[in-house]
N, C-alpha and C positions, 0 to 999 in steps of 0.2 A: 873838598873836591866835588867835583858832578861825577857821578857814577852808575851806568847805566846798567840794569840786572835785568838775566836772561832765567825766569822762574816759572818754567809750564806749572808746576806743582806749585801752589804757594797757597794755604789757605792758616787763619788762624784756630787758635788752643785744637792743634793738630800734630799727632808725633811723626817719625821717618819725613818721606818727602813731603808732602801738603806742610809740616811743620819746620823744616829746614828752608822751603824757600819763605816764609812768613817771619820766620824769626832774627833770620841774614839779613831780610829788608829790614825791620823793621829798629834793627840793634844799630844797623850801619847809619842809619835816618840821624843817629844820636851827634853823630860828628861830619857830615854829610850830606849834601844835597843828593839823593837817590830818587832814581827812574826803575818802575820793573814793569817788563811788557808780559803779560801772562793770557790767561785764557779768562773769554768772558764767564766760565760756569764757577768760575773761582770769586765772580764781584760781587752776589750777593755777601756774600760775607765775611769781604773783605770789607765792605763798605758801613758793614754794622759793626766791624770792627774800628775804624776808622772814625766814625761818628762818636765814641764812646770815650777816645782817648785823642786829643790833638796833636797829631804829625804830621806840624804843616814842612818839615824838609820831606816829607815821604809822597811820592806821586804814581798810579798806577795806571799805565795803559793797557787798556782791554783787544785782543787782535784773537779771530779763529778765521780759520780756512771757509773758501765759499760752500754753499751749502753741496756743491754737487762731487767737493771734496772731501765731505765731514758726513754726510747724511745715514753712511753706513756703521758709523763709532756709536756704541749702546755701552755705556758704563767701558770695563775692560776691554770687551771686543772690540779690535782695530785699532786698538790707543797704542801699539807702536807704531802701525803705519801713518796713523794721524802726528804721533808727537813728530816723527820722523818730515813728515812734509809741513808741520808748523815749521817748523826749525828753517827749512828753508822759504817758507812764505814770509817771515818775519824783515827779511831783510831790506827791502825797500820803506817797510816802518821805521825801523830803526837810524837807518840810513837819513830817511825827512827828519826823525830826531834829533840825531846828533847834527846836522844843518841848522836845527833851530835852535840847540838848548849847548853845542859844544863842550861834550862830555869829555874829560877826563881819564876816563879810564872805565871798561866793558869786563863784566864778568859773567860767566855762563855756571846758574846755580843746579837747576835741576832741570831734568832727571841726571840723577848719581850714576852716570851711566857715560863709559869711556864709546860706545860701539854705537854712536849717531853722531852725524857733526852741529855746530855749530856757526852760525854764518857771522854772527856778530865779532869772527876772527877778521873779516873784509872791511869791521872798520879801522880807520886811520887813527886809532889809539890803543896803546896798549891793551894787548887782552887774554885774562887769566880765565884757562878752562878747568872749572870744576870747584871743587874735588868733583872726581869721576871715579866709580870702581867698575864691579864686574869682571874684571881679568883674574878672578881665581876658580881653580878647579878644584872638583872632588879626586884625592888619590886615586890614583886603577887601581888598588886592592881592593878600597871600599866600595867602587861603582861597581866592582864585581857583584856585590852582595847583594843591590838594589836590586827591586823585581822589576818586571818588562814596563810597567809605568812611569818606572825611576829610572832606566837605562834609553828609554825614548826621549822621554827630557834632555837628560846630559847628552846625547847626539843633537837633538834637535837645536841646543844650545849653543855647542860649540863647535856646528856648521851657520848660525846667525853668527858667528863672534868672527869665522874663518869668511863669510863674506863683507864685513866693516870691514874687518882690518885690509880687505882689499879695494873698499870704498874710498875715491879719490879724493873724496868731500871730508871723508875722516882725516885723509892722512891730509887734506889742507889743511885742517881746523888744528891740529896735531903739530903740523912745520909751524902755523902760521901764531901759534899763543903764546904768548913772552912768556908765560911760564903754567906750565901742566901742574895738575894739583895730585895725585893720586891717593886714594885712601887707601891701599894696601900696600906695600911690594911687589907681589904680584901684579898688580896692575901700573903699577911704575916701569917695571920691566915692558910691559905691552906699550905702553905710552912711548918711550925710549924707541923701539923698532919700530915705530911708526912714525918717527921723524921727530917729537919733542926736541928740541935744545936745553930747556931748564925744567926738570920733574923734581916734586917734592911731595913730602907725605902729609897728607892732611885729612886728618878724619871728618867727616861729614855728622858726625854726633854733635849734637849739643844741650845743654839744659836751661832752664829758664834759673832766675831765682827761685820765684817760687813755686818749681817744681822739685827743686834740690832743697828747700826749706821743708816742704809736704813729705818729700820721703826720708829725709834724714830724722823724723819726730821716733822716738824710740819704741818700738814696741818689742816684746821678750818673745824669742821664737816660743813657737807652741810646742807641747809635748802631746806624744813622741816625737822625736827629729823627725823632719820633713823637709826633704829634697823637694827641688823645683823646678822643671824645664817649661819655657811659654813660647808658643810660635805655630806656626802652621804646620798642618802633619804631615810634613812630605819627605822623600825620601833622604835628598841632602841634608836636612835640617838633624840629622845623627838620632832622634829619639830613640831606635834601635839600638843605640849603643848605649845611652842613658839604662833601657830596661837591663839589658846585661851586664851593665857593669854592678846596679843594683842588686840582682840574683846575685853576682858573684860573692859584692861584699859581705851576704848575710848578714845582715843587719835586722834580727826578727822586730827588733822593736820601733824599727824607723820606718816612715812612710814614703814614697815619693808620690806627687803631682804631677801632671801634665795639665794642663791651659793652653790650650787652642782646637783648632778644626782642620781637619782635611784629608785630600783622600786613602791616607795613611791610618788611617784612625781602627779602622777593624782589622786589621794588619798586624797592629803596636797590642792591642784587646788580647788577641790571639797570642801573640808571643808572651806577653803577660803571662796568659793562663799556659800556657806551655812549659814556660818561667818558674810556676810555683808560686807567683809574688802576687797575683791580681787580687787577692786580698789585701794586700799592703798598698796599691797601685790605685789612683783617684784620677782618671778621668776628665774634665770639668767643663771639657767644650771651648766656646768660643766664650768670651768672659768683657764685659767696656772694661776699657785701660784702667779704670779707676779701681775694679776689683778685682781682676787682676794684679795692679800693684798690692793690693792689699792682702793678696795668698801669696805676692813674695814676700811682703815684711813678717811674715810668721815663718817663713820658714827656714833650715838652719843655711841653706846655701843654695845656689844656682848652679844646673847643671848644663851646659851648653855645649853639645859634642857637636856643633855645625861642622859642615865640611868644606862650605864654599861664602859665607858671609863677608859683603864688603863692610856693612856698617855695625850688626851688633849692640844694639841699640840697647836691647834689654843688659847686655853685660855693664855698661853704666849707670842704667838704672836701679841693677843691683849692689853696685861698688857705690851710690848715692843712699840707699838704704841701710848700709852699713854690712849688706851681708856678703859672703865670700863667693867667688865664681871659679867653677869646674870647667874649663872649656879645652878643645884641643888647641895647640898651636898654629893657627890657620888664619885667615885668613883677617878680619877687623877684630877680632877677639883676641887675636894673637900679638893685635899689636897694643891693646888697650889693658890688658888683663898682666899685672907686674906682679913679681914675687910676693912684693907684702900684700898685693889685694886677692889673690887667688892661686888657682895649681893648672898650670898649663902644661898639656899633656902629646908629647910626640903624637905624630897620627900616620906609623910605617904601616900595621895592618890588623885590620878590623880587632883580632883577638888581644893581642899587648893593648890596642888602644882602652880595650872594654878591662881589663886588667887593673892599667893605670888609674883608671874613673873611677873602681872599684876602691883602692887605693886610697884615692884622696877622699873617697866620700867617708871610708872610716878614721880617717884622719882627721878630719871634721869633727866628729860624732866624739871622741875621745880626749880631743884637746882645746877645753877651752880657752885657752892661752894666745892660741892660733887662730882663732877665731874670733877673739878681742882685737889682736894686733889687726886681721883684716879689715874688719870694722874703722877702726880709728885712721890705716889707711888708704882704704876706699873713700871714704867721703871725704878726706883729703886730697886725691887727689880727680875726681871729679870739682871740687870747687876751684882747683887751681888751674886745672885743664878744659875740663867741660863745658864750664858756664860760657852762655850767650857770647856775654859780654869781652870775655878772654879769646874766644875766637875770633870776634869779627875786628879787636884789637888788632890781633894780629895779620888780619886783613887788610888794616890801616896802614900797618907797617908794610904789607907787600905793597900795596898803589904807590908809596911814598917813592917805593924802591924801583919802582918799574917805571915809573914818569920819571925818574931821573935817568934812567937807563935806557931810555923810549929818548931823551932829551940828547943822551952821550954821543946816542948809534947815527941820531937822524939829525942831528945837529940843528933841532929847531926845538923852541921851550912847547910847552903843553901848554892848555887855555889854564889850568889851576898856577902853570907859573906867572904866564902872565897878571894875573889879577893878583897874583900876592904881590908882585912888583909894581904893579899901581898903587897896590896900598901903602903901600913902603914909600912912593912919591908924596902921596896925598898928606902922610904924617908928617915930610919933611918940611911939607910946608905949609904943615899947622905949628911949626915949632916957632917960637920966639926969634 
């Protein structure tokens, strides 16, 4: 098929989004003629990437806003109002595209994000949005506990989510997609009341091979046990609950980690030492992904107490390294994380939850048994689930199913049917 992708983020050997729209293009290219219209700051190296490896189905269109509508975006600052008005500047490109190249079928990759529209729903071919997340909250018990930095956030959050969902551009893009992708539940639900017809859960994780080869290599946790949590230090992200549930288990002889940055960070220090445990408690900053993975393969488990996570990216990097994940029941964690790979943990309120954490972390520490089974689990079921290759398959499988269903509704074939019924002519009359 011709298939046309919508990848503001798309860069390559990049994780989350820069790496999801690179890896979607570049897997789908395998069985595929694919188009993705992205942003010029993404071509240098996309195109050193390109040069190194020949895909010639793979083809990228470069498009950014005029300069008097971009001149104030500086890294982060403005890149929602910017992604937001790409989104609708795109469409008269897209539009000359599919005139010239008569795509098949339109998918909208990145941003992972249900609360901006997509206009590539206005063309006249099927089109799948997403996966799209964002529609989960943190509990009101737990946003009680956040400090005035953490409770401005979640307001200022979800008054942006309470004006989309009254965005008439959303609820087009929402009526108008043969079929909504959602990475959570919660955000399935938000999809639904906003007009979808067909929602489905679809995680936006994925692995390469040889990044499920690299971390699947064995290495023997270090001694003493060492818990792990990596991510930004912000308030959703539960590390307050990891330190507690720590204190709780008493565990004199185990360590826990933290890996990453943020404005949480002399906050988390503090509780630490309040805690009793900041001797046991390491610190480590912001760490490249490469060493990072390399203080999860030492350690005996991952501790993931997020409270509002669409994708959870690290919980499959850890179920790929063989090691077990502690996370609460919530949100992309909650749907990735199964009995044999991990202990997913209720999240009614703050205290039970730090209890439960508590719980599984000495349950960990005590049974190696349980900690084999996870092992042998998890990387099973990242190779069966996660890889590249297995998702964008099953990508295959949705256009198959939508171009026949796009054919049913509108009672005219698609341009992928037609050329396969020319082809079917052209055999018949090479035959004897």
């Amino acid at each position: 098929m011709k298939v046309l992708l919508s990848a503001y983020s798309c860069q390559p050997n990049r994780g989350s989004e820069p790496g999801v729209g690179w890896n979607v293009a570049t897997e789908l290219s395998r069985s595929h003629h694919v188009w993705v219209i992205t942003q010029p700051e993404n071509q240098p190296m996309i195109e050193r990437a390109i040069a190194q490896k020949n895909q010639p189905n793979l083809h990228f269109v470069y498009y950014d806003l005029p300069y008097c509508l971009r001149w104030w975006r500086k890294e982060l600052r403005g890149m929602r109002l910017h992604y937001y008005l790409w989104q609708l500047a795109i469409h008269p490109v897209v539009r000359k595209l599919h005139q010239q190249f008569a795509f098949d079928v339109a998918q909208h990759i990145t941003f992972v994000k249900y609360s901006a529209p997509s206009l590539l729903c206005l063309l006249p071919i099927p089109f799948i949005w997403g996966p799209v997340g964002g529609g989960e909250d943190a509990p009101l018990p737990f946003r009680k506990q956040f400090p005035l930095r953490g409770k401005i956030f979640e307001l200022l959050r979800n008054l942006a989510r309470a004006l989309a969902e009254r965005d008439p551009l959303v609820r087009l893009t929402a009526r108008r997609a043969t079929v909504a992708q959602a990475t959570t539940p919660e955000t399935a639900r938000r999809l639904l009341s906003l007009g979808a017809s067909s929602v489905r859960l679809c995680s936006e994780v994925g692995l390469s091979d040889d990044d499920i080869n690299a971390l699947a290599q064995p290495l023997p946790p270090r001694q003493p046990p060492t818990f792990i949590s990596l991510g930004r230090l912000v308030s959703w992200k539960g590390f307050h609950l990891g330190l507690q549930a720590f204190a709780h288990a008493g565990l004199r002889q185990a360590e826990y980690w933290i890996v990453g940055d943020g404005p949480e960070r002399a906050r988390l220090q503090s509780l630490a030492s309040n805690l009793r445990i900041l001797d046991r408690v390491r610190f480590w900053g912001a760490l490249p992904r490469q060493d990072a993975l390399s203080k999860l393969q030492q350690s005996i488990a991952l501790v993931h107490p997020s409270l509002h996570d669409s994708g959870g990216w690290v919980c499959v990097e850890a179920m790929a390294t063989g090691r077990p994940v502690i996370c609460l029941d919530l949100g992309g964690p909650g749907t990735q994380v199964t009995h044999d790979t991990g202990i997913k943990i209720p999240a009614h309120t703050p205290g039970q939850a730090a209890r439960d954490l508590a719980h599984a972390m000495v349950r960990f520490v005590n049974d190696p048994e349980l900690r084999s089974r996870a092992l042998q689990s998890g990387q099973k079921l990242v190779r069966e689930q996660y890889r590249w290759q297995t998702r964008c398959n099953s990508y295959s499988n949705l256009y198959r199913d939508v171009v026949d269903q796009w054919q049913g509704r509108f009672g005219a074939r698609s341009p992928a049917a037609d050329r396969c019924i020319a082809d079917i002519e052209m055999e018949k009359q090479a035959l004897p």
